[in-house]
N, C-alpha and C positions, 0 to 999 in steps of 0.2 A: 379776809380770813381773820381768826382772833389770834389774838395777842398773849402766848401763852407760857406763863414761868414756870419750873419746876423748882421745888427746894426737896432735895435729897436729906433726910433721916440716917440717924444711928440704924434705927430698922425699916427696912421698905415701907411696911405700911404704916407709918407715922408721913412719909413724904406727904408734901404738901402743892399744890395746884395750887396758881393764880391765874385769875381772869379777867382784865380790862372790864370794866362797868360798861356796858349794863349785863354783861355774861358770866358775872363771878358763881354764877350756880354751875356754870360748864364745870371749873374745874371741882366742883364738891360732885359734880356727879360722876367727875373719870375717878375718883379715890372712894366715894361710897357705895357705887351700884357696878362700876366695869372691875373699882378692885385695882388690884396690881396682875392681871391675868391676859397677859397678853393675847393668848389664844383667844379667847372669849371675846379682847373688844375688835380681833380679825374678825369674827365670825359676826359682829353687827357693822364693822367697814362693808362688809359682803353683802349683810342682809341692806344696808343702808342703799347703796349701788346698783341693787337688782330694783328697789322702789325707784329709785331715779329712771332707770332704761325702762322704767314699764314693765316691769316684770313681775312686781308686785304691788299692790295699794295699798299697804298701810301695815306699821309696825308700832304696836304698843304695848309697852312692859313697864310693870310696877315691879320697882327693884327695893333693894334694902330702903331707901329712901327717897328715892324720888321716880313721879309715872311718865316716862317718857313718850312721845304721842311723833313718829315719823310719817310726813308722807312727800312726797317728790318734788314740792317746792318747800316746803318749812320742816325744822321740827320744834316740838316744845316741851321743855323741861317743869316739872313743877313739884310742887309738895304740898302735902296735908302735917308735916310734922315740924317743920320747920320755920324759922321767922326769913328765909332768905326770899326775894321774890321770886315768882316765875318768868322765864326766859323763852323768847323765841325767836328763831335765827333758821336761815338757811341751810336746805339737807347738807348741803355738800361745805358747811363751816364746822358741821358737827361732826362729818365725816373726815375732815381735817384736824379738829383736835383729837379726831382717837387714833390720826394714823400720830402726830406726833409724840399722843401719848404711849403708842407702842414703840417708836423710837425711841422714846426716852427709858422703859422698860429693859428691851434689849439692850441697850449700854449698863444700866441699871446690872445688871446678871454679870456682867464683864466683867466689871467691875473688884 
């Protein structure tokens, strides 16, 4: 699984992701395309989970800035506007940083 620090902001969405190399694009993609929206990164754990069991083949979405490309052994992060590389890692590592990042959100609100 990755290695994943959160640094909490004055305001939530200034928070900031870090990500062990070679995956530092993970955390620019949980703060620029999932957001601070927890609901929203459940609803791709879900969608991510149903392509693992087979239950669907393939999840692609170009978000604010980066096109994400899901299927049941990889996924891969990338960009056309940015100078960060592109990233590819395991469904179920990516599926791991968004459940973290939703951990980290609902404390986040506690708060």
């Amino acid at each position: 699984m990755l290695s994943i620090r959160f640094f909490p902001k004055n305001k939530p969405w200034h928070d900031e992701v870090e990500v062990d190399a070679p995956y530092q694009v993970v955390g620019d993609y949980l703060t620029s395309d999932v957001q601070h929206d927890p609901e929203g990164a459940q609803k791709l754990i879900a969608t991510f989970k149903q392509i693992i069991r087979g239950e669907r083949e393939l999840f692609e979405d170009e978000g604010n800035a980066y096109l994400v490309e899901v299927n049941a052994s990889a996924a891969r992060i990338s960009t056309e506007y940015g100078t960060k590389p592109s990233c590819e890692l395991p469904t179920a590592w990516l599926i791991d940083a968004l459940e973290q990042w939703v951990a980290y959100l609902e404390g986040r609100r506690t708060t």
